[in-house]
C-alpha positions as CSV (number, residue, x, y, z in Angstrom):
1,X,115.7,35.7,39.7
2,X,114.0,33.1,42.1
3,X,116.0,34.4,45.0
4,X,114.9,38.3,44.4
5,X,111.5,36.7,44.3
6,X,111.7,35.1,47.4
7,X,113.6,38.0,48.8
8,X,110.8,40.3,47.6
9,X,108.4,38.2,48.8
10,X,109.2,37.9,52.2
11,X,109.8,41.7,52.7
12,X,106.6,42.2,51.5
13,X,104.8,39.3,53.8
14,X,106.4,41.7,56.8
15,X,105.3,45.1,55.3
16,X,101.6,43.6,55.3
17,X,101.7,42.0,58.7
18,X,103.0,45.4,59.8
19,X,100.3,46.9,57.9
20,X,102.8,48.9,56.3
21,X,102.4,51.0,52.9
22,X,103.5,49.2,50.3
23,X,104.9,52.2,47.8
24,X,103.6,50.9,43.8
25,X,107.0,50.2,41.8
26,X,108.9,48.9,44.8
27,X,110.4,45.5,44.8
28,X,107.4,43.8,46.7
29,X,104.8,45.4,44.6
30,X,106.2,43.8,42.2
31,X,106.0,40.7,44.1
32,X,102.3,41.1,44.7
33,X,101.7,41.4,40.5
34,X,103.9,38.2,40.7
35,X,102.3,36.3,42.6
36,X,98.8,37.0,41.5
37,X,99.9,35.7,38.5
38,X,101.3,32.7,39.5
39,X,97.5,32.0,42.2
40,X,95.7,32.4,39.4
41,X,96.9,29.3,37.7
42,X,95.6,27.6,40.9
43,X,92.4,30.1,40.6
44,X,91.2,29.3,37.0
45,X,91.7,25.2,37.6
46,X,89.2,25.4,40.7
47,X,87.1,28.2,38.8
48,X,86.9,26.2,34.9
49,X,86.5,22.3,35.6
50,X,84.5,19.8,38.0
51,X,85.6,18.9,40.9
52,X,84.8,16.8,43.8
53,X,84.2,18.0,47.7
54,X,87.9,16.8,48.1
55,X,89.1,18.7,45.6
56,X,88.1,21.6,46.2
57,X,89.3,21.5,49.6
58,X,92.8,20.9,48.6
59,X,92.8,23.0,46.1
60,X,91.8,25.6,48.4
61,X,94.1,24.9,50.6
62,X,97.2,25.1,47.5
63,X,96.1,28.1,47.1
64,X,96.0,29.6,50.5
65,X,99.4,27.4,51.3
66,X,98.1,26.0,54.7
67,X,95.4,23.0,55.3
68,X,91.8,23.4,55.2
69,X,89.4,21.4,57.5
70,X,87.3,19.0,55.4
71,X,84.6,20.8,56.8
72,X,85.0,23.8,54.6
73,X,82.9,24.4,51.8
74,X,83.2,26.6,48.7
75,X,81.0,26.7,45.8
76,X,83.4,28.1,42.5
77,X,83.8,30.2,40.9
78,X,86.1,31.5,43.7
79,X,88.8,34.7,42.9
80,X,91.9,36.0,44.9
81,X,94.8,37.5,43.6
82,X,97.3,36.5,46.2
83,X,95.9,33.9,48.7
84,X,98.4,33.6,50.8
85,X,97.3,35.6,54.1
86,X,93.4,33.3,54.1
87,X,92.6,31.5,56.9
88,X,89.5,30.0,57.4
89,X,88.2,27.9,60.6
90,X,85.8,24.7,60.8
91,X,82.4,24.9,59.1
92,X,83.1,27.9,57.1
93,X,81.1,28.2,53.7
94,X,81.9,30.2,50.5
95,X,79.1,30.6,47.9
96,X,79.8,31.6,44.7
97,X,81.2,34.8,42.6
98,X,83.2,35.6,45.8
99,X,86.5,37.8,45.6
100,X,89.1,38.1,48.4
101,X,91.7,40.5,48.5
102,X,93.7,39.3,51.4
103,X,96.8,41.0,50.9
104,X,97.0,42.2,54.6
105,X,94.5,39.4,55.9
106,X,90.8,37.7,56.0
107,X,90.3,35.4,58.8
108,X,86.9,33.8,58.7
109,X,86.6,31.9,62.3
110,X,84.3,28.8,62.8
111,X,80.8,28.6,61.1
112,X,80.9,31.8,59.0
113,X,78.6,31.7,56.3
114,X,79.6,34.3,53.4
115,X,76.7,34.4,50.5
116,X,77.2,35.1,46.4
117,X,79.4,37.2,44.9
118,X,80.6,38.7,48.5
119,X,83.8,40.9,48.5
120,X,86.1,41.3,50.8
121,X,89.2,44.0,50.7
122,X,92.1,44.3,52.8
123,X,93.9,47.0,50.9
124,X,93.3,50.6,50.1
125,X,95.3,53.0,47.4
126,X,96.7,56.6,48.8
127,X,94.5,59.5,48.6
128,X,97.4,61.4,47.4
129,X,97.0,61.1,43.5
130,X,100.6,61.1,43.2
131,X,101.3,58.5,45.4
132,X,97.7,56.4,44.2
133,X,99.4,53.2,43.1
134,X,100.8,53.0,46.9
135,X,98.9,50.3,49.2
136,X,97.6,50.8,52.4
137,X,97.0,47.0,54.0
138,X,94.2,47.0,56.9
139,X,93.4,43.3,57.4
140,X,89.4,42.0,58.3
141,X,88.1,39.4,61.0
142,X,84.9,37.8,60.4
143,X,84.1,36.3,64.1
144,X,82.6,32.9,64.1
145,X,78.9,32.2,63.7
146,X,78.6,35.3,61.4
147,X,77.0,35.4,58.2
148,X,77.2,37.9,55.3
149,X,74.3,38.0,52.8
150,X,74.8,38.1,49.2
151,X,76.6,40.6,46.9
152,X,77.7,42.6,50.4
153,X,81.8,44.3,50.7
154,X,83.9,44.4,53.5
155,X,86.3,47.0,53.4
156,X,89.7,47.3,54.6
157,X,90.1,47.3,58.5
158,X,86.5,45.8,59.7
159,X,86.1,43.2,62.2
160,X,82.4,41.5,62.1
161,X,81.4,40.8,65.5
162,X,80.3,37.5,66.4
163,X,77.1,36.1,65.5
164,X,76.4,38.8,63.5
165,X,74.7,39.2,59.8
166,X,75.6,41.5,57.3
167,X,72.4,42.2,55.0
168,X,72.7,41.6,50.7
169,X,74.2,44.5,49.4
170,X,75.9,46.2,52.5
171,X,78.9,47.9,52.1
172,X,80.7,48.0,55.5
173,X,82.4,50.4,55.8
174,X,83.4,50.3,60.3
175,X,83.7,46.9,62.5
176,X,80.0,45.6,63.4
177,X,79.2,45.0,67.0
178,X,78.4,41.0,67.9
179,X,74.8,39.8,67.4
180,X,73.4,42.4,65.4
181,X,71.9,43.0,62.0
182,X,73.7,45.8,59.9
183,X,72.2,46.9,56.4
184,X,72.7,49.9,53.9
185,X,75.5,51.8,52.1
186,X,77.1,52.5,54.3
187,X,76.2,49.7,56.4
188,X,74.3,50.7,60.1
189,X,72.9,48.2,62.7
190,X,69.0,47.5,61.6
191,X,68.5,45.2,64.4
192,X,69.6,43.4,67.9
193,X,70.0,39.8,67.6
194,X,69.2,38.0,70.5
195,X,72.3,37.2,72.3
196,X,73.8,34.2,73.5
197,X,73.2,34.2,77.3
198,X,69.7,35.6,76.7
């Protein structure tokens, strides 16, 4: 049983890095119900108790199954259902309520800020209704220095330019340019942020 697992698992690991459909009832999706079952043991302990700076950085890093710089901070309650394809840089902050679904990827590079109850999506389902419980993984790149304001979703696919802030509430839909303010549903740039060499 813990072989299939492992065996399932690591298929599905390649589908996702492929970016790959995942068809729903296949081996690896059953992997993915797996192991959002088993990260949410590590999920509800960071969510439902105290814990120290310290703490939460290893926990973090348990659940995302690679080390986390002591410079990363996260303010609970924090929710993913597989956890496995995070990876966040130096000086990255979470604030609370956030949800990643990182099936296919998030990468948050150095100094991103990401506000309350942020979400960020890397999959989408099939248009086709009889094929709706089939994945689509597109994975999302925050650049560093970014910073996405409160309640805000990344959808599958997006890459956030660097320097950049996403407005509360945006729903972003296409990747964001560097040094630029985008706002709205769908999100558009609002503004031009003074760039780096300027």
């Amino acid at each position: 049983m813990e072989e299939d697992y492992a065996k399932d698992m690591k298929g599905l690991l390649t589908l996702l890095e492929n970016r790959q459909r995942v068809e729903g009832g296949s081996p690896e999706h059953i992997a993915m119900t797996r192991r959002a079952y088993d990260v949410r043991q590590l999920t509800m302990d960071l969510n439902c108790r105290y814990h120290t700076h310290e703490e939460i950085v290893d926990l973090f890093s348990r659940i995302i199954e690679k080390p986390v710089d002591q410079s990363f901070g996260l303010f609970p309650p924090f929710y993913t259902e597989f956890g496995k394809n995070i990876t966040v840089g130096r000086n990255v902050f979470i604030n609370a309520g956030c949800q990643f679904q990182d099936h296919a990827g998030i990468t948050l590079d150095d100094n991103v800020l990401v506000g309350h109850n942020v979400v960020i999506a890397t999959l989408n389902h099939d248009q086709d209704w009889r094929k709706r419980s089939s994945l689509l993984p597109d994975p999302v790149h925050v650049c560093r220095d970014v910073w996405i304001g409160s309640g805000s979703v990344i959808c599958p696919g997006v890459t956030i330019g660097e320097h950049s802030i996403v407005a509360a509430g945006a729903v972003v839909t296409k990747d964001v340019p560097p040094d630029v303010v985008v706002g709205g549903v769908p999100a558009r740039i609002i503004k031009k942020l003074p760039r780096e060499d300027e």
